[in-house]
C-alpha positions, 0 to 999 in steps of 0.5 A: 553604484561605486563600481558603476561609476569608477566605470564609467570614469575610466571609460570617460579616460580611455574615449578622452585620450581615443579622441586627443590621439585622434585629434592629434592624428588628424591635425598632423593630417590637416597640416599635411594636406594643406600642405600638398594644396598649397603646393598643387595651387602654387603649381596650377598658379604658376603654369597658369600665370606663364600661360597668361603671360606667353598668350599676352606677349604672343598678343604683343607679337601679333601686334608688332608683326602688323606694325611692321607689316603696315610700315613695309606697305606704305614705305613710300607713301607714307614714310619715306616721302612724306612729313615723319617722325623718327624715335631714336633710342640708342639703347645698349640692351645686352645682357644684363652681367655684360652692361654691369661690366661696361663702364659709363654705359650711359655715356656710351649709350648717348655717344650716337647723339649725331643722329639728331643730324637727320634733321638736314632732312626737312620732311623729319622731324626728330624725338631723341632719348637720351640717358643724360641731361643736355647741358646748355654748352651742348646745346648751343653747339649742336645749334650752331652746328645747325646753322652752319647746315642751314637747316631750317627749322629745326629747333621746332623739329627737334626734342630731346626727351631725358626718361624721367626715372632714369637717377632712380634705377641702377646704371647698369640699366639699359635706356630703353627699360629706364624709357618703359619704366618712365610714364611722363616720358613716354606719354610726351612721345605718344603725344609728340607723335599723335596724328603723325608718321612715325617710327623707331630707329633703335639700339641693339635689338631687345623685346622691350623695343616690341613693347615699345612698339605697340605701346606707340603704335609705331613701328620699328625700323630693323625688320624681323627680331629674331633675324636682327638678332642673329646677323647681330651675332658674329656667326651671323656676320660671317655667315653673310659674308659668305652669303654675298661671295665677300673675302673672308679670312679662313675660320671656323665658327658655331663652337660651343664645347672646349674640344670642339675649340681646340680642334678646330684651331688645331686644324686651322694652323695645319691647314694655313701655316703661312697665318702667324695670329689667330683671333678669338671672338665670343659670339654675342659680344661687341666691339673689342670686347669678347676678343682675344688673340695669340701668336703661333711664334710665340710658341715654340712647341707648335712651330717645331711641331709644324716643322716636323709635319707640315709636307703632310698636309700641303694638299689641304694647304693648296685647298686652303688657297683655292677657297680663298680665291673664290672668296669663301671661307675655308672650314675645315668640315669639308667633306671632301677634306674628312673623307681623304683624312688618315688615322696618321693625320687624325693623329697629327690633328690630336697632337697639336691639340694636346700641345695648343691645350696646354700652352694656350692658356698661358699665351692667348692675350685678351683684348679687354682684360677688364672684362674677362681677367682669367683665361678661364672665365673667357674660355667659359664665356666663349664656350657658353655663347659660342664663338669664332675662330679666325685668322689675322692679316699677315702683315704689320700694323703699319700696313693694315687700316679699317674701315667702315661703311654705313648704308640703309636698307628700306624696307622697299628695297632700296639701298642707300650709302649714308657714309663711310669713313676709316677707323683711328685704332687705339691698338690692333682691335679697340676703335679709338675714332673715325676720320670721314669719309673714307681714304683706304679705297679710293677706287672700290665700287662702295655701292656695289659692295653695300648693295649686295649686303642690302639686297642679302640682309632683306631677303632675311626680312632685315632692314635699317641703317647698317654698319659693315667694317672691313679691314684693308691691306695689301695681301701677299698672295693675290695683290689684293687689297681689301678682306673683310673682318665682320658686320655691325649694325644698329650697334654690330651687324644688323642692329639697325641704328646710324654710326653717325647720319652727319 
């Protein structure tokens, strides 16, 4: 019997420790599955929570799309002359590293406060959002301003809606997210519309404004989004230049690697020896930020080098000249230009190239050293978002004037000249103010000018109020006095919103 049990006590042990291994085995097992479920429910949650939100937003697009549909058809006869309310939003909803670097944004975002002045207008009424309190001083000036107008009614026609959120988020936050974030707000909006015609007259394009849109149930005034947000770009502006036969200064654009950048400006300066400064422009950028600029005299190098090479390429120099003439600009990827191209020429193109690589980083000059400090970080910024490349006027500061031209495209097609006025430069490219109207071309059919534009921009399903800036100076070669440098609207070229509608 003793042997029996001492048996059955080491059996006992050895199915003990059996079942702990096993145990063990299985609850390292356990955890490890667990492990793979959770990321297998993750993945499944995720994929379906982007479907979720994809299907949502194509909801919201389909919805904003009949908005716009419903404000194209009863343009006239239920906006444009009839009773209605206009939604301004100024908003500047660029990317967020860029609002981070603009100082005072919501200053700059309250700076289009003259909007209010569509109330000489009887027939509108006015709902303003702003970033920041009106103080009384404020208030009792743009009153008297009224007055002066004669404007009738228009306290009762007027109001002015401050988000109540707006303290609570960070500054760099645009206004019209600060407006989505703000509940009483919006809900004194959709009640101030209710059983109304209205419409939004926005800032810079973004999705929040088809957001805003549907939330409303008002449309927005500036025509397809993702067409406004290319004509916003500075590709975009050329490229409509160039669409209505405007002068251009030669250039090359859509560059988005460093090579690509230096050949193309290598080109530039071989093709137009006669231009001494070339600018550089980021793509999605606005006003003077994202420009920078440099001088071919201030470096000695690519002057010899052009010296030494320049009756090569006088051909393409006459060819240069010709497109001019006709009115476009002249890229330098024109076929019949590449096909006549030697390996001497090719050559010629990858010296200067290694000679603007090297010293160009040390003389290119930008504009908003606040923004971009290194030669570097804008480089980078260029290359990323793409940019252009384009000549400046050969003539002195003194000589040379800006100007502006705000029109508005409806979506019927009508287009109408709101103002014009000429630019007060704080230096060669930051715009200081504006002195109205105009008095650089007295005798330029303006109209004519803005109504090409107009009828070129709604062919591309783009309305609203527009912005074109040109710069004006007498132009050696052809008596000239006009060429254009580039687009803006709603906040750069089409963006729909008004310069100022006094």
């Amino acid at each position: 019997m003793p042997i029996e049990r001492a048996a059955i006590i080491i059996q006992s042990f050895f199915r003990m420790i059996t079942c702990v291994k096993n145990y063990r085995r299985l609850k390292t097992l356990d955890a490890k599955v667990r492990i793979i479920q959770r990321a297998v429910v993750g993945f499944l949650q995720k994929i379906s929570t982007k479907r979720a939100i994809a299907e949502r937003n194509h909801r919201l697009y389909q919805e904003y799309q009949a908005l716009q549909e419903e404000l194209k058809e009863n343009w006239l006869t239920r906006y444009a002359l009839g009773r209605r309310v206009e939604i301004h939003i100024n908003s500047i909803s660029t990317d967020e590293l860029k609002r981070l670097s603009i100082d005072k944004l919501k200053e700059k975002e309250n700076m289009q406060i003259s909007r209010i002045f569509r109330l000489k207008d009887p027939l509108v009424e006015i709902i303003y959002v702003s970033p920041l309190e009106m103080s009384s001083d404020l208030e009792n000036y743009y009153t008297k301003v009224f007055e002066l107008q004669e404007a009738t009614e228009f306290q009762s026609r007027l109001t002015i809606i401050n988000p109540e959120n707006v303290s609570k988020f960070y500054r760099h936050m645009s206004l019209i997210q600060c407006l989505m974030l703000s509940p009483k707000a919006l809900k004194k909006i959709k009640q101030g519309i209710q059983g109304k015609s209205a419409y939004i007259v926005p800032g810079m394009p973004s999705t929040e404004y088809v957001k805003l849109a549907v939330y409303l149930g008002s449309p927005v005034l500036m025509g397809e989004f993702n067409r406004v947000k290319h004509f916003s770009t500075r590709t975009g502006a050329k490229e409509l230049f160039n669409a209505c036969d405007i002068p251009c200064g030669p250039s090359s654009q859509s560059l988005y690697d460093e090579n690509g950048v230096y050949m193309a400006l290598a080109k530039l300066i071989l093709m137009n020896r006669n231009i001494s400064t070339w600018v550089f422009k980021i793509n999605d950028e606005f006003h003077s930020r994202g420009l920078a600029h440099f001088s071919i005299d201030s470096i000695r190098s690519v002057k010899n080098f052009l010296a030494a090479n320049w009756e090569l390429f006088h051909s393409y120099s006459l060819a240069s000249k010709e497109s001019l003439d006709t009115g476009n600009a002249f890229y330098l990827t024109n076929v019949a230009v590449e096909q006549q191209k030697t390996s001497k020429e090719v050559e010629i193109i990858m010296s200067l190239r290694d000679i603007l690589r090297h010293y160009l980083p040390l003389r290119l000059r930008i504009v908003s050293s606040n923004v971009y400090q290194t030669f570097n970080e804008y480089m980078t910024n260029f290359i990323h978002k793409g940019g252009v490349i384009e000549a400046a006027p050969n003539v002195s500061r003194r000589d040379m004037q800006s100007m502006s031209i705000s029109f508005f495209v409806a979506p019927t097609g009508r287009v109408d000249l709101v103002n014009t006025a000429d630019r007060l430069l704080f230096n060669e490219y930051t715009t200081a103010g504006f002195v109205f109207p105009q008095a650089a071309l007295p005798n330029m059919n303006l109209e004519m000018i803005t109504k090409t534009l107009g009828e070129e921009l709604l062919k591309n399903d783009v309305f609203g109020f527009i912005t074109a800036d040109f710069l004006v100076f007498p132009d050696p070669l052809y008596n000239a006095s006009n060429a254009s440098e580039r687009l803006y609207a709603n906040e750069k070229a089409p963006k729909p919103k008004p310069e100022t509608l006094v």
